[in-house]
N, C-alpha and C positions, 0 to 999 in steps of 0.2 A: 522468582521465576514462575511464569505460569505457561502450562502446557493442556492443548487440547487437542485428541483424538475423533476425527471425522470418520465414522465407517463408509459417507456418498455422499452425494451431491448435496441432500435435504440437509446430513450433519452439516455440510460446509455453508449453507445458506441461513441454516441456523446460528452456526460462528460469526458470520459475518453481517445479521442484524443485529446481534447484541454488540460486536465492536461498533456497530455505525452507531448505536443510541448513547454510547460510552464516547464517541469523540467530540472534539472542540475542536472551535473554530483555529485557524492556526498551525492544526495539529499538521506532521507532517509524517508520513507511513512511506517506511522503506520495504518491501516485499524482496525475501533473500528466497530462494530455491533455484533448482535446475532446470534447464530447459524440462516443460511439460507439465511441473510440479504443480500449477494452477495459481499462477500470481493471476494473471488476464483475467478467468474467469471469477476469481476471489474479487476482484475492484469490479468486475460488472455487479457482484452479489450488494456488495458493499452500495456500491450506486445504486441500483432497484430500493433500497433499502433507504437512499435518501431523496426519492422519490424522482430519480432523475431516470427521464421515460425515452433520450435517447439511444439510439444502437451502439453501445458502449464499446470500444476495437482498440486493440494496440497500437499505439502510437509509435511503433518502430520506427517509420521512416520519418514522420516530423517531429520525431521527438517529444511531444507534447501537445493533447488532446482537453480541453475544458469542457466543463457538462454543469448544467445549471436545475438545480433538483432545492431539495429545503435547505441548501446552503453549494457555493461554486465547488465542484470538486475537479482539480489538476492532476492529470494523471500524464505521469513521464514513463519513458521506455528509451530505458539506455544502452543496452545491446549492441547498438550496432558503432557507440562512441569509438573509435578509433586511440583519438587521445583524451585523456581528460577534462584539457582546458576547451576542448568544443562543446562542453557544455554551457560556455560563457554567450555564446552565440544566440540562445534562447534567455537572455537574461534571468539567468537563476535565480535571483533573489527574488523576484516576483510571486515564483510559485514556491521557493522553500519560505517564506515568509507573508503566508497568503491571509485572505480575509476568510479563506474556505477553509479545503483540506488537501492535501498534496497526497496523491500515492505515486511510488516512486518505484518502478520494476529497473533491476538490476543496478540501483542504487552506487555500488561498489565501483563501480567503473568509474565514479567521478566520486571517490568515499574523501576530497580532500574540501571538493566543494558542499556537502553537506551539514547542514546545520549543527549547532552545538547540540540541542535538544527536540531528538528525533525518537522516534516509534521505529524498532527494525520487529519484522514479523518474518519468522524463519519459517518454510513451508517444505516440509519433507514428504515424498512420495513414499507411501509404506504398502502399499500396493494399489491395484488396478484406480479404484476408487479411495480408497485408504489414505488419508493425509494427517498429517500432526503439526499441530499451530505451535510455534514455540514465541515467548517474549519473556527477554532475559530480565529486563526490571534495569537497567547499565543506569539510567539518568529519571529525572525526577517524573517528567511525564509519563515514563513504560511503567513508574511503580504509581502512578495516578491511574493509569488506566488499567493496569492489574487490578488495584483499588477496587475498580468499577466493574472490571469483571465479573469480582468473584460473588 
C-alpha cells in the first residue's frame, strides 16, 4: 500500500508530476472519492504534467474528453451513468485499452466494465485543502507503480 498526504494544492501538484513521470503507456487510472474530493482537478494536475496545454474540464455530460500532450491522455466521468451498460455506447475498450493513459472519474459505476489490470487512486478529503492519496497495491501494475513511487 502507499499513502500520500497533501497539506494544498502545491502538495497535490507535486503528487501528481511524480505519478505522471511513473506511468506507461496503457496504463489505465481510476480516481475513487466523493463529490469535491479533487479527482478533476488532480487529472488537470496529472495533464499539465504531461504537457497537454489544453483547458482540461470534466467530461460529465459526454462522457469522455481526449487531450493530446507527451502521450494521448482519455479522461472519463462517469457520474451521471444511469446504468452501467451505457458505458458501452462510448466503446470502452478504446480508452480502457489505450495507446495513452485513461483516467477514469467515478469509475465504480460501470466497476464491471473495467479492465482486469487497473490503477484505482483513492482521494480522501481530510480537510479544506488536505488530501490523502491512497493505492492499495490489489494487481501487478499499482505494485509497479508503488515500485516507482517510492
Amino acid at each position: 500500500m502507499f499513502k500520500y498526504i497533501s497539506k494544498n494544492e502545491k502538495d497535490t501538484n507535486e503528487f501528481a508530476k511524480k505519478i505522471s513521470k511513473a506511468l506507461k503507456r496503457g496504463y489505465v487510472i481510476s480516481l475513487k472519492g466523493e463529490m469535491g474530493a479533487g479527482k478533476t482537478t488532480f487529472t488537470k494536475m496529472i495533464a499539465d504534467s504531461l504537457n497537454i496545454r489544453d483547458n482540461v474540464t470534466s467530461p460529465t455530460f459526454s462522457l469522455v474528453n481526449t487531450y493530446y500532450g507527451d502521450v494521448e491522455l482519455n479522461h472519463l466521468d462517469l457520474y451521471r451513468l444511469e446504468e452501467e451498460s451505457e458505458v458501452e455506447t462510448i466503446d470502452i475498450d478504446n480508452y480502457y485499452y489505450p495507446s495513452g493513459v485513461t483516467i477514469v472519474e467515478w469509475a465504480e459505476r460501470a466497476s464491471n466494465y473495467l479492465p482486469r489490470n487497473y490503477i484505482e487512486i483513492s482521494i480522501n478529503k481530510l480537510g479544506e485543502t488536505e488530501r490523502e492519496f491512497i493505492i492499495e497495491g490489489r494487481n501487478k501494475i499499482e505494485k509497479e507503480l508503488i515500485e516507482r513511487l517510492k
